[in-house]
N, C-alpha and C positions, 0 to 999 in steps of 0.2 A: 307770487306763485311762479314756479320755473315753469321755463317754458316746454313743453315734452317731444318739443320738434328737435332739440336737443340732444336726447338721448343718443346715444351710441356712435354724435359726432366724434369723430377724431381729427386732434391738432397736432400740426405739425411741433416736433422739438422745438425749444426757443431757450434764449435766457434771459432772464430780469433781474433788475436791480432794485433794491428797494433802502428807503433812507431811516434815519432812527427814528424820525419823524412820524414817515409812514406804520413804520411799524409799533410805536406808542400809541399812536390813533387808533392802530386796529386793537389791540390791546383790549386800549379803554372802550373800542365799543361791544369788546363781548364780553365785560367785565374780568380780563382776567392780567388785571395791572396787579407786578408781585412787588412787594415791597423793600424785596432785595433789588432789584433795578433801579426802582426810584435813588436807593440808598448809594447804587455803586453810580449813579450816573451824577447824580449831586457832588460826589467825592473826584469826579473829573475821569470814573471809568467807564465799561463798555457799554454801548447800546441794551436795549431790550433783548433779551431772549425773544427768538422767534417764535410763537405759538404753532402746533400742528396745519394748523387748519388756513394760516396765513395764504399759503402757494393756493390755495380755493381762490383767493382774491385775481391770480396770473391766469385762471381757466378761465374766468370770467370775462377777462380782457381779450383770449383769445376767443373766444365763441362768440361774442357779441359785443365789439366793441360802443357799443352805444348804452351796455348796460351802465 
């Protein structure tokens, strides 16, 4: 359950970095690993495409880093 004490916090600008690692992980956990990534990264090409909803995961760091 979010927490609702949250709402309408605002975080200062920042920037993050995230690895193809990370980013496979999150992927895989919201089922939406494509088949073309698997394919180009096995062949020695780019990382995952990043999903929309990835930068959710940077809010979360900011607002509560204990999440």
């Amino acid at each position: 359950m979010a927490d609702k004490s949250l709402i309408g916090k605002e975080t200062p600008p920042g920037e993050a970095t995230a690895s193809a690692e990370e980013i496979r992980a999150f992927c895989e956990a919201i089922g939406d690993v494509r088949p073309e990534d698997v394919a180009a990264e096995a062949a020695g090409g780019s990382s995952p495409l990043v999903p929309p909803t990835f930068p959710m995961r940077f809010l979360f760091d900011a607002l509560d880093p204990d999440l």
